[in-house]
N, C-alpha and C positions, 0 to 999 in steps of 0.2 A: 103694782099690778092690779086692775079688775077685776070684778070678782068672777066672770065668764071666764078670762084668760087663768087663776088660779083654779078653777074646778078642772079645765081642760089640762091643763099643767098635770092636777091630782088624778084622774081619770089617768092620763099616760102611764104615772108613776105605778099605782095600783095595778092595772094594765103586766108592767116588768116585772114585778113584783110577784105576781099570779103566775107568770111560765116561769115549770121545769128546769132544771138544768138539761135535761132529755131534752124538753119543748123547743129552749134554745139551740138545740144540736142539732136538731130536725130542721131547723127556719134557715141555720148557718150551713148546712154541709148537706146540701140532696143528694140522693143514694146517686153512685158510681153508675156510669152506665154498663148495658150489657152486652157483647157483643158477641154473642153464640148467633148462629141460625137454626139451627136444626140438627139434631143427633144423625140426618140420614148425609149429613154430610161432615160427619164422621170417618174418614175414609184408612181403614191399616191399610200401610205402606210393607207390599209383598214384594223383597226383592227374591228372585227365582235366575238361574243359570238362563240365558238365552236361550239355548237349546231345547227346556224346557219349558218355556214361557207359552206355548199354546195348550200342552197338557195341561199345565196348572189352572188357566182358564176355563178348560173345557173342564175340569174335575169338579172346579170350584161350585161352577155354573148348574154340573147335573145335581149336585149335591143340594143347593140351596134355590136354585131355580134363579129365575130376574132377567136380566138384560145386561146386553155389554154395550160398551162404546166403541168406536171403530179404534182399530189400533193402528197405533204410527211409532214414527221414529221422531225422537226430540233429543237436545240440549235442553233437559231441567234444571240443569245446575248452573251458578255465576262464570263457571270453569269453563275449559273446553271438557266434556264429555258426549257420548252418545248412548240414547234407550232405547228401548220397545216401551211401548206403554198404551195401557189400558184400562179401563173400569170396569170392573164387575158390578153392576147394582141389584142386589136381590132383596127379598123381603126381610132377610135377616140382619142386613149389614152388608155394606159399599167397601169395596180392599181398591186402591189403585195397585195396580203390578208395572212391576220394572223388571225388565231384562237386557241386564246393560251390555253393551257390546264392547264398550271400553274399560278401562281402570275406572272403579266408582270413586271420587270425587271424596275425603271428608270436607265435613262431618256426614255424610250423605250413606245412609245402609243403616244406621245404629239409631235414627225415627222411628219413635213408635207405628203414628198416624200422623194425620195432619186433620186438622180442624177450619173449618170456614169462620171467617167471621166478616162484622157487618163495615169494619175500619180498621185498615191495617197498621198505620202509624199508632192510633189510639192503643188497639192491641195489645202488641208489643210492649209498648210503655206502662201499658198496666201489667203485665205479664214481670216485666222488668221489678217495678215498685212492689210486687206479690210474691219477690225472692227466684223468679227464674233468670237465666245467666244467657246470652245470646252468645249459641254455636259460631251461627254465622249471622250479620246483618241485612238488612232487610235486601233484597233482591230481586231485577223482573225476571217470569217464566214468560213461555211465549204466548198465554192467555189470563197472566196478572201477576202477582209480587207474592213471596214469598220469604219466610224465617223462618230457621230453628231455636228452639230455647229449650233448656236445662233446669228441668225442676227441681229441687232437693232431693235426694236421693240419687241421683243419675240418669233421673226419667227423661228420655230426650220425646219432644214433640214440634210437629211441623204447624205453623200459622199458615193459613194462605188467605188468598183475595182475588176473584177475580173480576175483569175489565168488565164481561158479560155475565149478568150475574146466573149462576146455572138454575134450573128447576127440575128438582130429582121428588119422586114421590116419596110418600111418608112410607116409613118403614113398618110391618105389621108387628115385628119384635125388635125390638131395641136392646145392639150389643154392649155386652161390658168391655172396657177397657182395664184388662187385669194386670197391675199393679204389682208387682213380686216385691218386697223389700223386708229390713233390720227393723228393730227398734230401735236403732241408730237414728233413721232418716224417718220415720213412717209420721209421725208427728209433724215433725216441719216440711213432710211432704202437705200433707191432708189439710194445714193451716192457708199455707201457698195457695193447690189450685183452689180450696175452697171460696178464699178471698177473689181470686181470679175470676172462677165460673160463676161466682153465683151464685153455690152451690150447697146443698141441705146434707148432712148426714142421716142418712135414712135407719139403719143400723150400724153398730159397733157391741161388737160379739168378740172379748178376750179369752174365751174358752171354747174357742171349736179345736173339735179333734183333728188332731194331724193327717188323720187317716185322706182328709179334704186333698192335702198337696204329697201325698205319696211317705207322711212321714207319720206312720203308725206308733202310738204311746209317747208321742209328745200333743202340745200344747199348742196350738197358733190363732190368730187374732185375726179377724174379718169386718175389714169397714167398705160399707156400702155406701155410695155417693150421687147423688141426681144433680144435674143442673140441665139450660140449655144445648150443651154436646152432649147429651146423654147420660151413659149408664157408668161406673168406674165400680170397679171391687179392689180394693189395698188389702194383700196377704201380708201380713207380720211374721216372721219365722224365724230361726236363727240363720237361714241362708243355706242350711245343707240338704240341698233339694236336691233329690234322685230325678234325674231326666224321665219323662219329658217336660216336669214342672221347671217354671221360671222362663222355656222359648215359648209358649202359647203368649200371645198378646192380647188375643182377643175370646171372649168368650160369644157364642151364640145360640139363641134362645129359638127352639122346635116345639112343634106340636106333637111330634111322635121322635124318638130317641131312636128305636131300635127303624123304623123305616127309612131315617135321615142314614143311618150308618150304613145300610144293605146301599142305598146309593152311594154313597160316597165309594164304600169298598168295588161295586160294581164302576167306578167312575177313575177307576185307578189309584184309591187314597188307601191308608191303612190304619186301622186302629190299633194305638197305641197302646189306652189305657182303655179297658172294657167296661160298661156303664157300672157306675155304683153310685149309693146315697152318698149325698156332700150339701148340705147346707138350706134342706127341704128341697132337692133337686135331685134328678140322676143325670148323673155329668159321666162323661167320655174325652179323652184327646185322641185326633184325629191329625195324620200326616197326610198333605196332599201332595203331587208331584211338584217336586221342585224344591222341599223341604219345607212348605209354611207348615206349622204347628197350631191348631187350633183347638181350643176345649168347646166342647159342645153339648148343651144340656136339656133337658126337659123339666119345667117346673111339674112338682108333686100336686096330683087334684085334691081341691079344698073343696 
């Protein structure tokens, strides 16, 4: 060998020799992609009696203010079924509502929400690989495809996709997606989506007071979660939650606590649980017609 071709030889070696084992992980395996859009298309899935499917709208609506979408009747599901359905999009947080007119459909009623993303096949498979369990497989609605999947814990959640891609404004506050679980699950829940989303631990607090989910002199655990979908709050507990904790699905975030609740009750809702401190916040639940259950809070000023 030359002596030009051994220095380049030596320079390569030196070269391998200098990266990391990290350095080589990074060159070898680029980050996963991410397929969130946007927490405002984050949408709880309210299913409500038919009969009351306009109250529920029109409660929802005076209470948080926003826009609806026009409402129709559809087959969402793979099945034969029939719905009402429509969008609420208000400043706080997007609910799609169902008001089925026939037998709903499993696994269909027991989704949390449904989340947009930016590739549905991708999705899913990552969703899969990240420990969730597909309810049902993938499927077309009649303005794009949809799945449910099965997080650890029993957390069910809807993926969707649509043909046309929507444009919903940003949201002024951004809902939580609250979480009820065991110390059973709550671990290989939080490992799951985190891998999934993207997703940061923002806080993890194993000593807040019970008094948070209605269970005064015990102990419960609070993980806060950010990613692209948004906001998630995981309550750890033993599980024996006095209603109305664990049907709230969704948490959302006000500028004024006691003026959101004079609407809502003016709007035909009823408060369940009356403002109290929980977690630097005054949190409330709130029943609107129809049954949805929601917690609703104002952060403490700093």
């Amino acid at each position: 060998m030359t002596r030009p071709k051994k220095n380049i030889a030596l320079l390569i070696a030196t070269a391998c020799l200098a990266m990391t084992p990290a350095a080589i992980a990074r060159t070898a395996a680029p980050a996963a992609p991410d397929y969130a859009v946007g927490p405002q298309y984050d949408t709880t899935h309210v299913y409500v009696p038919a009969d009351q499917f306009d109250a529920f709208v029109t409660s929802f609506s005076a209470t948080f203010g926003g826009t609806t979408s026009k409402q129709g009747e559809f087959q969402v599901t793979p099945t034969p079924s029939l719905t009402k359905s429509q969008l609420v999009l208000t400043p706080a947080g997007t609910v799609s509502v169902f008001g089925f007119k026939t037998p709903i459909p499993a696994p269909f009623g027991d989704e949390r929400n449904g989340y947009l993303v930016t590739d549905m096949d991708a999705a899913v498979s990552a969703a899969v690989k990240h420990g969730a369990t597909r309810l049902i497989t993938t499927f077309p609605d009649p303005i794009g495809r949809d799945a449910v999947v099965q997080w650890p814990g029993g957390v069910n959640m809807q993926i969707y996709w649509h043909t046309a891609k929507p444009s919903y404004a940003p949201l002024v506050t951004v809902p939580e997606n609250r979480v009820y679980l065991t110390s059973d699950a709550a671990d290989a829940f939080v490992k799951s989506w985190v891998g999934y989303a993207h997703a940061r631990i923002t806080a993890d607090d194993r000593n807040v007071p019970g008094d948070e989910i209605g269970q005064p002199g015990k102990t419960v655990r609070r993980i806060a979660i950010q990613s692209g979908y948004g906001k998630m709050l995981v309550l750890v507990s033993d599980g024996q939650l006095p209603w109305p904790y664990g049907r709230d699905m969704t948490g959302y975030q006000v500028d004024d606590l006691g003026a959101t609740l004079t609407k809502a009750t003016a709007a035909g809702a009823q408060v369940l649980v009356t403002p109290h401190a929980a977690g630097g916040r005054q949190s409330a639940m709130v029943s609107f017609p129809g049954g949805y259950i929601a917690e609703v809070h104002q952060n403490a000023a700093r």
